[in-house]
C-alpha positions as CSV (number, residue, x, y, z in Angstrom):
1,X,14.9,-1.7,27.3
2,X,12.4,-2.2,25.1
3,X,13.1,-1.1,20.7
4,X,10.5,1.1,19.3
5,X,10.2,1.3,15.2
6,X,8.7,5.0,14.2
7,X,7.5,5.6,11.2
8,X,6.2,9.2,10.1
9,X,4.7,9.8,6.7
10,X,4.8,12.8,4.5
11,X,2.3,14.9,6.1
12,X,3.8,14.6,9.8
13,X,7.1,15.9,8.3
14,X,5.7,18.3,6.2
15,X,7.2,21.6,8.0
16,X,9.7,21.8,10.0
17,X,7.2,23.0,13.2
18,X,5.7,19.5,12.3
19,X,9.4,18.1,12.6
20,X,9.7,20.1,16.1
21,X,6.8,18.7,16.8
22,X,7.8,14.8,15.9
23,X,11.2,15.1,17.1
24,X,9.4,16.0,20.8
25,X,7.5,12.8,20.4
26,X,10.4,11.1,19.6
27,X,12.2,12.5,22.4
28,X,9.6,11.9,24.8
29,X,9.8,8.4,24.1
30,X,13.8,8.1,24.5
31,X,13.4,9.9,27.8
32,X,10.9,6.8,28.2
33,X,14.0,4.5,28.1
34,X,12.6,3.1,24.9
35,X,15.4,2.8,21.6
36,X,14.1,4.4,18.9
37,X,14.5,4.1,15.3
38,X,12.7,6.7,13.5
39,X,11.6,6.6,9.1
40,X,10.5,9.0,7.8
41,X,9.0,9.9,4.0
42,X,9.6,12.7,2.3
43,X,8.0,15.9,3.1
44,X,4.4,16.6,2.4
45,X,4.3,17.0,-1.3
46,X,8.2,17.1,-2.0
47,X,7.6,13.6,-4.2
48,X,5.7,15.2,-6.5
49,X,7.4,17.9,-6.8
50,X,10.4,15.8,-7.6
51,X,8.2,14.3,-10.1
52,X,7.1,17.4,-12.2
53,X,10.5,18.9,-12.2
54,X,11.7,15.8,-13.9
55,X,9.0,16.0,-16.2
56,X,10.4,19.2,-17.5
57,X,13.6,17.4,-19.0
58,X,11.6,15.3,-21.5
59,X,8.8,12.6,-22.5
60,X,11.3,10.3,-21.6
61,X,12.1,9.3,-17.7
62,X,15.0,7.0,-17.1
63,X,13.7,4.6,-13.9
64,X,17.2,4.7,-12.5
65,X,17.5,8.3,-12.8
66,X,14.1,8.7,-11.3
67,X,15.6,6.8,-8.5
68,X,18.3,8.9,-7.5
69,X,15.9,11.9,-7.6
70,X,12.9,11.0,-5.4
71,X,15.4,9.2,-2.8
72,X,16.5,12.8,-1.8
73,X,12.9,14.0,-0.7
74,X,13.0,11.1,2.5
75,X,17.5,12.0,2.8
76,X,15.9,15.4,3.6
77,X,13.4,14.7,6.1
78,X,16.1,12.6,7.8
79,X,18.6,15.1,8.1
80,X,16.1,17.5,9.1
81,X,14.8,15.3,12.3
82,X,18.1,15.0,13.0
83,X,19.3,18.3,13.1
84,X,15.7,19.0,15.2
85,X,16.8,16.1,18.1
86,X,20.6,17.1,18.0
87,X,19.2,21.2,19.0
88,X,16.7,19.6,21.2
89,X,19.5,17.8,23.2
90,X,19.0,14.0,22.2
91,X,21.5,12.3,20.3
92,X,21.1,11.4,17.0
93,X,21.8,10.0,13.6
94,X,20.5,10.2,10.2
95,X,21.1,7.2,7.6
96,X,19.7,6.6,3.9
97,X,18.9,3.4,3.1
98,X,21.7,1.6,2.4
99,X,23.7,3.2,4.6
100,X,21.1,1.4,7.2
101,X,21.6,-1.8,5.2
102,X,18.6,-2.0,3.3
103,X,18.8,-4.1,0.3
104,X,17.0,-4.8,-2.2
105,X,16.5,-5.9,-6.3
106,X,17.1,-4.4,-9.3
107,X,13.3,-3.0,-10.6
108,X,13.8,0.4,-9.8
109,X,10.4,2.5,-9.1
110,X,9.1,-0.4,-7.3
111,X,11.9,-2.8,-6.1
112,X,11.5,-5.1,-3.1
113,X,13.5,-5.6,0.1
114,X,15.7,-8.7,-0.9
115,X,17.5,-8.1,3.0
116,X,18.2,-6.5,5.7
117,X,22.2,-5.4,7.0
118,X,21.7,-4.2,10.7
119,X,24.4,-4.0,11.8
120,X,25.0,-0.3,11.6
121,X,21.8,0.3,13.0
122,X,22.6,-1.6,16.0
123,X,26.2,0.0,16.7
124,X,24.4,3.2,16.2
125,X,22.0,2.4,18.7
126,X,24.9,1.1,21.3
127,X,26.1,4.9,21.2
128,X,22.5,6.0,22.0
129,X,21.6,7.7,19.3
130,X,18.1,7.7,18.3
131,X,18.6,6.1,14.4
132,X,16.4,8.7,12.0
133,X,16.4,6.3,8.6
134,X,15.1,7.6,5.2
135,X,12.2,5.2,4.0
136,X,11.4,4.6,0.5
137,X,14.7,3.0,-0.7
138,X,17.3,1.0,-0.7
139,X,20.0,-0.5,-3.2
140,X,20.7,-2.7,-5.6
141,X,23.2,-5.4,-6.3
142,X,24.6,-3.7,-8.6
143,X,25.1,-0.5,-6.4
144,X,22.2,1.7,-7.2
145,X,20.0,3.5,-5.7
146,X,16.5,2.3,-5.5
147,X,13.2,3.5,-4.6
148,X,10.3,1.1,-2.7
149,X,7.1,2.5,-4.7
150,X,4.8,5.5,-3.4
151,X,4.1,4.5,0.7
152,X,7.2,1.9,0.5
153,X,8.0,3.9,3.6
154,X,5.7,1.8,5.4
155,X,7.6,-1.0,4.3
156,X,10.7,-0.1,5.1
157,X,9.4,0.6,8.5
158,X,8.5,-3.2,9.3
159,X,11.0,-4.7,7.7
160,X,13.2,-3.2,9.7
161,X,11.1,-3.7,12.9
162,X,11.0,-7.5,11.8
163,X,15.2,-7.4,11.5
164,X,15.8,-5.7,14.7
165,X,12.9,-7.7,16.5
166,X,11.2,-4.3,17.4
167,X,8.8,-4.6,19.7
168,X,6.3,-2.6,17.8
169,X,6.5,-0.9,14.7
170,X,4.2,2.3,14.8
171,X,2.9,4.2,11.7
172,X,2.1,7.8,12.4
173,X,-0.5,8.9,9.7
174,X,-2.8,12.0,9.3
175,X,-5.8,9.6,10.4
176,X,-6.1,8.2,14.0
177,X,-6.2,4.5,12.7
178,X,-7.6,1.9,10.3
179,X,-11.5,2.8,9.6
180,X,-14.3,0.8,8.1
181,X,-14.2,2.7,5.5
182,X,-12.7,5.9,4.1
183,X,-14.2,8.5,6.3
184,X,-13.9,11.3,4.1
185,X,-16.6,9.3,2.1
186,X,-19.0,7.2,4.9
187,X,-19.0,10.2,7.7
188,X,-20.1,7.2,10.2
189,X,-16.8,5.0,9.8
190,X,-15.7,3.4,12.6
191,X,-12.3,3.1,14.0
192,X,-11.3,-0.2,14.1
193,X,-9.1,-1.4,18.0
194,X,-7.7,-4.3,16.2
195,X,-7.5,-5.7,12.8
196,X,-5.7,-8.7,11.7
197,X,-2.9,-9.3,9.6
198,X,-5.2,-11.6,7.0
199,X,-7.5,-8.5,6.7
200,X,-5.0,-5.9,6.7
201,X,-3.3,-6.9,3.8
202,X,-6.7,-7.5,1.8
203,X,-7.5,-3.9,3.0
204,X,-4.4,-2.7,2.2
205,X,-4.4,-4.5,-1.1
206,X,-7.8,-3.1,-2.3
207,X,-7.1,0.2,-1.7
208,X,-7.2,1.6,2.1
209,X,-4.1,3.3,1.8
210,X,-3.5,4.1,5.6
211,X,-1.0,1.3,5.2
212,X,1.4,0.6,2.3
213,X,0.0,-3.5,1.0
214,X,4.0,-5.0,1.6
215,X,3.9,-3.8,4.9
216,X,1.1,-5.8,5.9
217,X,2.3,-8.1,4.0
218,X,6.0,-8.2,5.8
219,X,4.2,-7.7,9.1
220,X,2.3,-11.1,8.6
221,X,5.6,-13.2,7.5
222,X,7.5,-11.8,10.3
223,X,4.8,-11.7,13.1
224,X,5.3,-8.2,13.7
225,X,2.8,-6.3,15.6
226,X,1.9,-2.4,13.8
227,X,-0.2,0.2,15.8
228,X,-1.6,2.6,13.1
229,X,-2.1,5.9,14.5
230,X,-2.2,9.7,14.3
231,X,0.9,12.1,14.4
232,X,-1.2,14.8,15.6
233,X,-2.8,13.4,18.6
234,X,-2.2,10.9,21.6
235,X,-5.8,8.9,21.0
236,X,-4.4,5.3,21.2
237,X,-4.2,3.9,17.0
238,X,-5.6,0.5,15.6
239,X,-3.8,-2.7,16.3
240,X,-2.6,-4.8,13.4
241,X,-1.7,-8.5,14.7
242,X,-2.8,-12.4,14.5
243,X,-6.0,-11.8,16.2
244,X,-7.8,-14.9,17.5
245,X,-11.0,-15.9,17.1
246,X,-11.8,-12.2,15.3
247,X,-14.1,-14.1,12.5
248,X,-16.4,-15.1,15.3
249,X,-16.9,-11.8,16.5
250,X,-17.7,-9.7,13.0
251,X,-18.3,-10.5,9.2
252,X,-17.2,-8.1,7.7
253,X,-14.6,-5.8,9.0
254,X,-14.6,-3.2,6.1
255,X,-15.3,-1.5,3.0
256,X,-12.2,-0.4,0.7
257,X,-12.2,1.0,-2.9
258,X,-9.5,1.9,-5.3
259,X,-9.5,4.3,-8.2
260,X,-6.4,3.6,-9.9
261,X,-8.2,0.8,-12.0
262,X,-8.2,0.5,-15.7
263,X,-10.2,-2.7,-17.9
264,X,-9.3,-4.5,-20.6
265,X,-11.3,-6.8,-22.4
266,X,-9.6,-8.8,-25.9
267,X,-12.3,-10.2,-28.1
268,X,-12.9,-13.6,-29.7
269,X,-9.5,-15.2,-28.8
270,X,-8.9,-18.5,-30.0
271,X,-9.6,-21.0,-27.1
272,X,-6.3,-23.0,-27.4
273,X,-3.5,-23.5,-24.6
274,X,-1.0,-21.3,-24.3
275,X,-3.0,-18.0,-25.4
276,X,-3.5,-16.7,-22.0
277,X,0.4,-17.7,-21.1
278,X,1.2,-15.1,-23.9
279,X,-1.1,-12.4,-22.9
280,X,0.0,-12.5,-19.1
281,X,3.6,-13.2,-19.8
282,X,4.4,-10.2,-21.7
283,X,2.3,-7.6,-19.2
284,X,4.6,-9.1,-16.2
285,X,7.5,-9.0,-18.6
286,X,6.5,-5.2,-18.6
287,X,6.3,-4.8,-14.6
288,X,2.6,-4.7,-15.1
289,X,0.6,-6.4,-12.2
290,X,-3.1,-8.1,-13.6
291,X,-5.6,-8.0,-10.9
292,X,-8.9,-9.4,-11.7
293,X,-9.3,-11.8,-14.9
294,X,-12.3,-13.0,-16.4
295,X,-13.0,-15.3,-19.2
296,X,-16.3,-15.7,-21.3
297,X,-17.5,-18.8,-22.4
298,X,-16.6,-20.1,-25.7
299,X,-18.4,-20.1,-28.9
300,X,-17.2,-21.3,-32.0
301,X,-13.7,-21.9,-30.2
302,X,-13.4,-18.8,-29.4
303,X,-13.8,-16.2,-26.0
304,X,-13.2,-13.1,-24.9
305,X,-10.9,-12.2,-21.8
306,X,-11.3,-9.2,-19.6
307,X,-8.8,-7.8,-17.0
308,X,-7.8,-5.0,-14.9
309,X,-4.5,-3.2,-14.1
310,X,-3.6,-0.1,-12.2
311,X,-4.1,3.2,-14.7
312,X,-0.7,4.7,-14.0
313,X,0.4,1.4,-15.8
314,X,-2.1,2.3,-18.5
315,X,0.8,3.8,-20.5
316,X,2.7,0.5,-20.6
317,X,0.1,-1.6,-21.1
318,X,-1.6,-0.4,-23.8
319,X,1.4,-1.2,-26.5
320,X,1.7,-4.7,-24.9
321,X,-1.7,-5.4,-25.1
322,X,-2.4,-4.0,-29.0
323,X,0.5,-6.3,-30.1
324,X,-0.8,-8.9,-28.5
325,X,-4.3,-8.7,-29.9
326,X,-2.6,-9.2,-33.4
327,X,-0.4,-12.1,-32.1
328,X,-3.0,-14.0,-30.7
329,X,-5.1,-13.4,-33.3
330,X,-8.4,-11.6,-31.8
331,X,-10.8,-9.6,-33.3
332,X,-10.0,-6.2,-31.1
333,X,-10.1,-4.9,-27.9
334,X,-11.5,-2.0,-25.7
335,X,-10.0,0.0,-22.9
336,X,-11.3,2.0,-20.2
337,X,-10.0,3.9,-17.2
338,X,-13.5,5.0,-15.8
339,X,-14.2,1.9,-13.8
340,X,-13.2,1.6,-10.1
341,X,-12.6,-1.5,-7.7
342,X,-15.1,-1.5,-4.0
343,X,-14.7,-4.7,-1.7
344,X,-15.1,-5.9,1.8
345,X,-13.6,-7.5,3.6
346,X,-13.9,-9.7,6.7
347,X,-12.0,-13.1,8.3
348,X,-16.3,-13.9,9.0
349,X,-17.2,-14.2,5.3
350,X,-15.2,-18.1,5.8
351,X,-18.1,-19.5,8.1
352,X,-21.1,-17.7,6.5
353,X,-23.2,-17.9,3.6
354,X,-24.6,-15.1,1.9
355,X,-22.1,-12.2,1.8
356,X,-21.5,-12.0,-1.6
357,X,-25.0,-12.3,-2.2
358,X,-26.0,-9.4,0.3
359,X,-23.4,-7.3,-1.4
360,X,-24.7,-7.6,-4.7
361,X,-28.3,-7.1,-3.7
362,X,-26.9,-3.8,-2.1
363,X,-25.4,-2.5,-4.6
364,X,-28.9,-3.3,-7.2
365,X,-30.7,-1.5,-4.4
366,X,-28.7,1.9,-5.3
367,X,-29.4,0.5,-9.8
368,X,-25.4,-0.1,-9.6
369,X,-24.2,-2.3,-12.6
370,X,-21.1,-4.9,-11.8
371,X,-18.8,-5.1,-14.8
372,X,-16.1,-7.6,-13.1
373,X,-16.6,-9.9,-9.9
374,X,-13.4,-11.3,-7.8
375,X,-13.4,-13.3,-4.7
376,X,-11.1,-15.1,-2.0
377,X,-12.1,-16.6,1.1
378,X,-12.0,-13.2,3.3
379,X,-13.2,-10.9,0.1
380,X,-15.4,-10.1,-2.1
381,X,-14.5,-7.3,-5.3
382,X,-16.4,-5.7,-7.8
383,X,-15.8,-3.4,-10.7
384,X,-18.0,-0.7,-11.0
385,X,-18.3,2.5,-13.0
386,X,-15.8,5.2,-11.5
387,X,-18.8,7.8,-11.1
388,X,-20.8,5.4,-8.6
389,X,-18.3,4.2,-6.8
390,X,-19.4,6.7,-3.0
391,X,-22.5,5.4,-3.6
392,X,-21.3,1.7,-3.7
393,X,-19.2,2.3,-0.2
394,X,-21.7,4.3,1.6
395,X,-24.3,1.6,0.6
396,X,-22.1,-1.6,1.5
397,X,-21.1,-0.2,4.7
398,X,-24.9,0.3,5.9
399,X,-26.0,-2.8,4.5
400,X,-23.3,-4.6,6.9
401,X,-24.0,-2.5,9.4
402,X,-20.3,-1.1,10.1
403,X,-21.5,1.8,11.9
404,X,-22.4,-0.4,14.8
405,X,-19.3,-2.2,15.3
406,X,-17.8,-2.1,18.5
């Protein structure tokens, strides 16, 4: 009997006819002889909703407290599938996360899974229940409630696949898969059959947010296979494994992009060691993740440093970063949230020259200035203006010809 991880997002749990309509899926797939453990997120827009309500207390928003609040959008959904299966006539049994034994640290908002405790999971399952587990959180070891970051449902789904050696983790989603690029924007986007766990998480990472970037990230540790698919269809999903051979077949496997970008650039800091240990310190001191980082070259012992954060940390950063400017002793610094990230992606760009190069003369075609360049060995990133950035994917995925991938 094989063990089935389930994960449904906000907008298959949105109603309750959508729950019906899950919890016959779910069903279906017990009557299968499949074990099912079911996550859920919160329903449809309940997180923000949580969000603006807490908003009307004050300016000032506690972490922990915020916590306990958005953990009860995904308790809800829970209880609600649960309820669904029980009046549909298949057991079941709804847990929060840490009654399910999901542990985690202490840096509430966006904590990570430090572990998992299965054990109630599997005595739950010896009963037959189908387990229906709110995603999202987890606890601390100090007790409290914690919450994953926004699609750390996803990630709660396969690291619990990975603990219970699952022998697939699904996502349901609103989209039937992982594309080649965001087909709202390139109407010719391909769905991809398989993608690997290497490109996945670069996807993921840049900004395709059909899957949550830890996820891929726990399904590549863990060797866990995830089938990406739609909640509102049977069409069979994308395939996210350790694909052989895949850089062989394509170049690039897809275009992402990712507005919540802000720059930074410090002027004429003093070239001596330890400057940029000070800078970077005290934004991860902060929680604040720096993506890309460039560094000018130096005149008169001195250069200027440019790097990019997500905007919602804009608020954070911007303190840090002004009393760092008179610390380090540099002339000023600018700041601008109208810039966006595009990239591709592809296991190919390893073994062949001329990607980046055929990127950049795309995106000149179409009179696009690059402000920022970042690369590793299966991507290439560049920071545009905000304003160009449809043209930038539309362009990159004709140029590499991702409409005619098979």
């Amino acid at each position: 009997m094989a063990l089935i991880v389930s994960k449904f997002g906000g907008s298959s749990v949105a109603s309750i006819e959508k729950i019906k309509s899950i919890a016959l899926r779910v069903k279906e797939m017990r009557k299968q002889g499949d074990n099912v453990v079911v996550v859920v997120s919160a329903m449809g827009d309940t997180t923000d909703d949580l969000i603006k309500l807490a908003k009307g207390t004050g300016n000032e928003l506690c972490y922990r407290e915020m916590d306990m609040l958005l953990a009860t959008g995904e308790q809800q959904s829970a209880a609600l599938l649960a309820l669904t299966l029980k009046n549909m006539g298949c057991d079941a049994i709804s847990l929060t996360g840490w009654q399910a034994g999901i542990n985690s640290d202490a840096a509430h908002s966006k904590a990570k899974i430090s572990g998992i405790d299965n054990q109630r999971i599997i005595k739950e399952i010896e009963t037959g229940n189908v387990v229906v587990i709110a995603g999202f959180q987890g606890i601390s070891p100090q007790g409290d409630i914690t919450t994953l970051g926004r699609g750390g449902s996803d990630t709660s789904a396969v690291a619990l696949a990975a603990s219970l050696e699952a022998e697939r983790c699904m996502i349901f989603t609103d989209v039937d898969g992982v594309f080649t690029a965001d087909p709202r924007i390139v109407a010719e986007a391909q769905k991809l059959s398989q993608v690997s766990y290497e490109e996945m998480l670069e996807l993921a990472s840049l900004g395709a947010v059909v899957l949550q970037p830890r996820a891929a990230e726990f399904a590549m540790l863990y060797n866990v296979d995830v089938e990406v698919r739609s909640s509102f269809n049977s069409h069979p999903g994308t395939i996210i494994t350790e694909v052989g051979n895949m850089e062989k077949q394509r170049i690039v496997t897809g275009v992402a992009h990712d507005l919540n970008c802000a720059k930074f650039a410090l002027f004429d800091v003093p070239d001596q060691p330890g400057i940029a240990k000070s800078l970077f310190k005290a934004l991860a001191e902060n929680d604040i993740n720096v993506d890309m980082v460039i560094q000018s070259a130096m005149r008169d012992n001195r250069n200027d440093i440019a790097f990019t954060i997500w905007k919602s940390d804009l608020p954070k950063a911007l303190p840090v970063v002004r009393e760092l400017v008179d610390k380090i002793s540099a002339s000023g610094m600018s700041c601008g949230e109208d810039v966006a990230k595009v990239s591709i992606v592809g296991a190919g760009m390893q073994s062949n020259p001329g990607v980046a190069a055929a990127m950049f003369e795309a995106l000149a075609d179409e009179g696009i200035n690059i402000h920022m360049i970042s690369t590793s060995e299966i991507k290439v990133s560049c920071i545009i203006d905000e304003s160009e950035i449809e043209t930038a994917v539309r362009a990159l995925h004709k140029k590499f010809e991702l409409d005619k991938m098979e």
